[in-house]
C-alpha positions in Angstrom: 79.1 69.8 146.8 76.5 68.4 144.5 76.1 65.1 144.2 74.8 64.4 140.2 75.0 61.5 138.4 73.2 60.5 134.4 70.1 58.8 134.7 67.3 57.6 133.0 63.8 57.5 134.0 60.9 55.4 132.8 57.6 57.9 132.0 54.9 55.7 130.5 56.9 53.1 128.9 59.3 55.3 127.6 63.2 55.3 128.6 64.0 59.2 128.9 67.8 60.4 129.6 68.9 63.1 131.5 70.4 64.1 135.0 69.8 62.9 138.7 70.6 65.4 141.5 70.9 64.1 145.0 68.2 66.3 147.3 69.1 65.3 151.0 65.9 63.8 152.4 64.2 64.1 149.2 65.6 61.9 146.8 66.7 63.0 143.2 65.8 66.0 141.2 65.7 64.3 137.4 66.3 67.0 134.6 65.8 66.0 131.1 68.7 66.5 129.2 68.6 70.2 128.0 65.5 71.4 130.3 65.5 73.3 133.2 62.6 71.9 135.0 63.0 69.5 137.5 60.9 66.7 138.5 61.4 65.0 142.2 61.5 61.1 142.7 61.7 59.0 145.5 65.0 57.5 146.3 63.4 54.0 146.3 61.8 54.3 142.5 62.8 51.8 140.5 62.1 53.0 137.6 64.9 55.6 138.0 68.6 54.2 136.8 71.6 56.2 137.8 74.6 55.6 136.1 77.7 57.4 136.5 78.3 60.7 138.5 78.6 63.6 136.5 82.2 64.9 137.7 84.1 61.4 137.5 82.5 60.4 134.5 83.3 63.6 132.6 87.2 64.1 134.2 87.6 60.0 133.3 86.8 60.8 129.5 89.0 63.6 129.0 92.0 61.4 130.6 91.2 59.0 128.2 91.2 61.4 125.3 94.6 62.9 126.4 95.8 59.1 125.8 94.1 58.7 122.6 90.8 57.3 122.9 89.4 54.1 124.3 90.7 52.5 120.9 94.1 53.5 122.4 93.7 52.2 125.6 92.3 49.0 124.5 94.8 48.0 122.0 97.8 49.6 124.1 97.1 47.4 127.2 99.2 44.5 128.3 97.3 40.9 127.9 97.4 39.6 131.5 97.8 35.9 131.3 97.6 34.0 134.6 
């Protein structure tokens, strides 16, 4: 299974969006968003963010659609008051 997440990588000052595939032993393959061409970088690059996997970030937005939207779930939630 492939691990992918949404990242953003630093290139000469500039913030640039896209995708982060896990490469065992490697590190990540970052893909601009809508290019095919990959570019490897080091696991320990810190100018690589990774944010949240692809799958659970995409299936976790379509369950809050199905409830109506995070507007929804914001203002349909129970105040907790300890």
């Amino acid at each position: 299974m492939r691990i992918v997440h949404y990242a953003s990588l630093l290139v000469n000052d500039d913030e640039v969006s896209g995708t982060a595939e896990l490469v065992c032993g490697s590190g990540y393959l970052f893909r601009k968003d809508g290019e095919r061409r990959a570019t490897l970088v080091s696991y320990t690059d810190p100018n690589l963010l990774l944010f949240g996997r692809v799958d659970l970030t995409d299936a976790q937005y379509l369950e809050d659609e199905l409830r109506g939207g995070a507007a929804a779930i914001a203002c349909s939630r129970a105040m907790e008051v300890a």
